[in-house]
Structure formats: structure tokens, C-alpha cells
C-alpha positions, 0 to 999 in steps of 0.5 A: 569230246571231253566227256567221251575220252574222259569215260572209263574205256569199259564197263564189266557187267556180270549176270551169272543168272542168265539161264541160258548162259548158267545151263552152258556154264554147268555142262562145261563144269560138269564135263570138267569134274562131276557134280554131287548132289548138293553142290552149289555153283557160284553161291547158287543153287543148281539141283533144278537145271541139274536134274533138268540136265539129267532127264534131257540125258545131257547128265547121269545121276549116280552115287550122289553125283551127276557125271557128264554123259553126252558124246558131245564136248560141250565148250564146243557148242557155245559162242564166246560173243553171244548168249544165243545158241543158234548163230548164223556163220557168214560165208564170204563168196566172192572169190569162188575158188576161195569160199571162206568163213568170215564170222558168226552172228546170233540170229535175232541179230542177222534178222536186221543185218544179215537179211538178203541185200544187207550191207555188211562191214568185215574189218573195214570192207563191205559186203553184200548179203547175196542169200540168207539161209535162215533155215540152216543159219547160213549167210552167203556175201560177196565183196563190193563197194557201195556209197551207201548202208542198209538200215532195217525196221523191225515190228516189234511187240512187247509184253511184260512179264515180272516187274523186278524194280519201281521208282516212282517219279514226278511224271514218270513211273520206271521199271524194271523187269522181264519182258517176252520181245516178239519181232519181226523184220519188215522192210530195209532203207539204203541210206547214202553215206555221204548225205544220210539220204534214203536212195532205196528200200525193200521188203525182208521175208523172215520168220517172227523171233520171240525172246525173253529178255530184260528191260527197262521202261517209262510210263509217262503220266498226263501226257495223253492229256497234254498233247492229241494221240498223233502228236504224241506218238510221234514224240514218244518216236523222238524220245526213242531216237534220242535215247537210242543214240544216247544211252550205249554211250552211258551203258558202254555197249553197240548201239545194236546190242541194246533196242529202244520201242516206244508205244502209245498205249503200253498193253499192261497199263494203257499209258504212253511208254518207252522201253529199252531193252537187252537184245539177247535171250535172257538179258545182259544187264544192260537195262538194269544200268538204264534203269540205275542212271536214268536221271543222268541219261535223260539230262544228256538226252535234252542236252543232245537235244537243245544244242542241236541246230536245228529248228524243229527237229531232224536225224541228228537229235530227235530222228525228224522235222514236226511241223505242226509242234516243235518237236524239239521244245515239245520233247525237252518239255516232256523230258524236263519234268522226268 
């Protein structure tokens, strides 16, 4: 409790070279007054998207100048929660005579909250997902109330594109960089409220989502020569959900606005790697504070870990009970050496 009410309430983070929201950014300031030819936008240089703006006739290029000529009034078409262009809005059904909109969500998001039977929570009331129209972004719900939340699985494929950053550590390698997310949901779990307990599961049919986003990762060193191929995987999977609840607390974000994947074999290095990466299309800047404060992140992680009460693993510390190794110890011992 001390730590937490002893942390500053937020953290401003600023990425203006997110491309998508910079290309938003430029048709609203261009709308507003015209751009001239060598006109920079906060200190960077846009002649690129620019030109890119006039050849898609969002922009007209005459006198030096580039002038707004869509019909269309740009600020309308951009969501102030999201960097995604494409957002889900939520149709609340449950009074027939009354059909009203709730709210939006971005559709890499919806995938995992807004699929058919999801549960979804508005301002304290629950909802059920009745349909989900992915084709034309609509999520129709109905009121009621349930003793339990549906949590979804995603398969996730990861490649990384450009490494930006690299601290070399003891037994650990950390990154930063751009990464292309393949994902697509697979099944849901109803999990009971009052107990944490799995009472039901289903199958989601949406579409693969590719994104381009940022991330951060860590390749561990030795690892697969310490422990068999099974074992570690299921570590690497208890890393994963340490981390997945301990770092929007360091980064001051949703725990859905940031994911954590683990792989046994990584596709660029074939070596045992964790990455934690932004969940919108072209990064937010969450990784980038993983990657600063990885040290204390992992100091917490193993703190969260060790005082935990349990034995040899469960959902509160590292996501499940191994029998054959203690998780726990095993884990902390990995973490130890970061």
C-alpha cells in the first residue's frame, strides 16, 4: 500500500513520431492553415507525409504551399483514446425501445474484450457480448448480471524488425525496437468472480490483426542449458505473468494497454526471450520505459514472487502450481542473475 499511494497519480509520456498519430496530427494542422513547402512540425521534418498526403489528394500543393482539400473535416475521423483508426462502437441493446451507444473500442482491443459472450463493464454495470460485427465495427450488448468475467487467449507471433536499444547484462541481453505483432484470438475462460475459478470456456472466430508497434525483450543467456525445453517453457510463461501484473504499475498504464509474450525459441536469435510490447499501432512509449527501468522492474517482480504464500507456484505470483520444480525458486533464481 505504501508504495503504491506514495507514486506519483501519472506519468505523461509523449511520442509525437508515432506515424499514425503525426499523419492525424498533420491533416488537422493543415485543415486549420496551410503548410509551405519547407515547414517543419514540431521541429520535424514532414516534406515526406506530406507529399504522401497530396498524392492520396488529402492535399493540394500549389504556390510553395500545401492546402487542405478533402471534403471531409479531419478532427472528426480521429478517436482522442486511441492511436487506431478503426474503432469498434458498442451498442448497449437491452432496452429495445432505447438502442444507445455506450462507447468505442479500438479493434486490436475488441478482439479480446468485445468477442461474442465477452463481458464487458460500463461505469460499474455488466454487459454481455450478444454479436460482434467485426466486418463493420460494431458490438451489440445486452445488460445483465453474471458472478463471473471472461478472460481471452491470443496466439501471438512476433518478429522483430529494428533493434533501436541494447544493454548488455549479466545473463540477460535487453532490447528495444520495432516489432510486427501477428495475433489472433483463439478460445475465452469464464472465470468466477468470488473464487478465480474456470466455470466455462468457448471458441472466438475472428480474423489474424498485424500491427507494428514497439517493444521490449530479454534474452536469457545459459538458460536452456540449465533447465529441459518443458521446464523452461513453463518458466518463461511464469516470468510472463509476474511481469504482466507488475509492470503497469511502474509504467502507469492498463494492464491491457501493454502484452507480455514469452517464446522458447525467439525467431531472430533461437534463444529463450520475453517481450513486453505496446499494444497500439506504432507504439506509445510504454516498452521504451520498460526497457529504462528494467532493474527495478525485475527487483519488484521477485519481490512479488517471494512473499507470496504459496508453496510452489499459483495465480497471484507466477500464474500456476509446478510440481515437478518449484517455480517459485526456480524463477527467482533465473531473475536473480538479471
Amino acid at each position: 500500500p505504501e508504495y503504491f499511494f506514495n507514486r506519483p497519480p501519472e506519468a505523461a509520456r509523449i511520442n509525437p513520431e508515432n506515424l499514425i498519430i503525426l499523419v492525424d496530427h498533420l491533416k488537422c494542422a493543415s485543415y486549420e492553415l496551410p503548410f509551405r513547402e519547407d515547414e517543419q512540425f514540431g521541429g520535424m521534418d514532414v516534406e515526406e507525409i506530406l507529399q504522401y498526403l497530396h498524392e492520396e489528394g488529402v492535399l493540394h500543393f500549389s504556390g510553395n504551399r500545401y492546402y487542405w482539400s478533402d471534403q471531409s473535416f479531419p478532427a472528426h475521423g480521429i478517436s482522442l483514446r486511441s492511436a487506431s483508426q478503426e474503432n469498434v462502437v458498442i451498442v448497449d441493446q437491452s432496452d429495445v425501445a432505447n438502442v444507445r451507444i455506450i462507447g468505442e473500442m479500438d479493434r486490436f482491443s475488441a478482439m479480446t474484450l468485445l468477442h461474442d459472450e465477452a463481458i464487458y463493464l460500463h461505469e460499474g454495470v455488466q454487459y454481455q457480448v450478444e454479436k460482434l460485427d467485426y466486418e463493420h465495427l460494431k458490438a451489440y450488448v445486452k445488460q445483465v448480471d453474471v458472478e463471473y468475467y471472461t478472460d481471452a487467449n491470443l496466439a501471438v507471433q512476433l518478429k522483430v524488425l529494428e533493434i533501436d536499444q541494447t544493454t548488455e547484462k549479466k545473463a540477460v541481453s535487453v532490447h528495444y525496437g520495432d516489432v510486427t505483432v501477428n495475433a489472433m484470438p483463439t478460445i475465452f475462460k469464464k472465470i468466477r468472480l468470488s473464487t478465480g475459478e474456470n466455470i466455462g470456456s468457448g471458441p472466438i472466430h475472428l480474423p489474424e490483426e498485424e500491427i507494428h508497434t514497439s517493444a521490449a525483450w530479454f534474452e536469457l543467456h545459459e538458460a536452456e542449458r540449465r533447465f529441459e525445453e518443458k521446464t523452461l517453457e513453463q518458466l518463461l510463461l511464469g516470468i510472463a505473468n509476474v511481469l504482466q501484473h507488475i509492470v503497469p504499475a511502474f509504467v502507469m498504464c492498463d494492464r491491457s494497454d501493454i502484452h507480455v509474450v514469452s517464446q522458447i525459441k525467439a525467431a531472430h536469435t533461437g534463444k529463450p526471450t520475453v517481450f513486453l510490447y505496446d499494444h497500439y499501432p506504432g507504439g506509445i512509449g510504454l516498452s521504451k520505459e520498460v526497457q529504462a527501468r528494467f532493474d527495478e522492474i525485475a527487483g519488484a517482480a521477485i519481490q512479488l514472487i517471494e512473499r507470496c504464500r504459496c508453496e510452489n507456484g499459483c495465480p497471484s505470483c507466477i500464474g500456476m502450481e509446478m510440481k515437478e520444480v518449484n517455480g517459485k525458486s526456480s524463477i527467482v533464481e533465473l531473475m536473480s542473475v538479471f
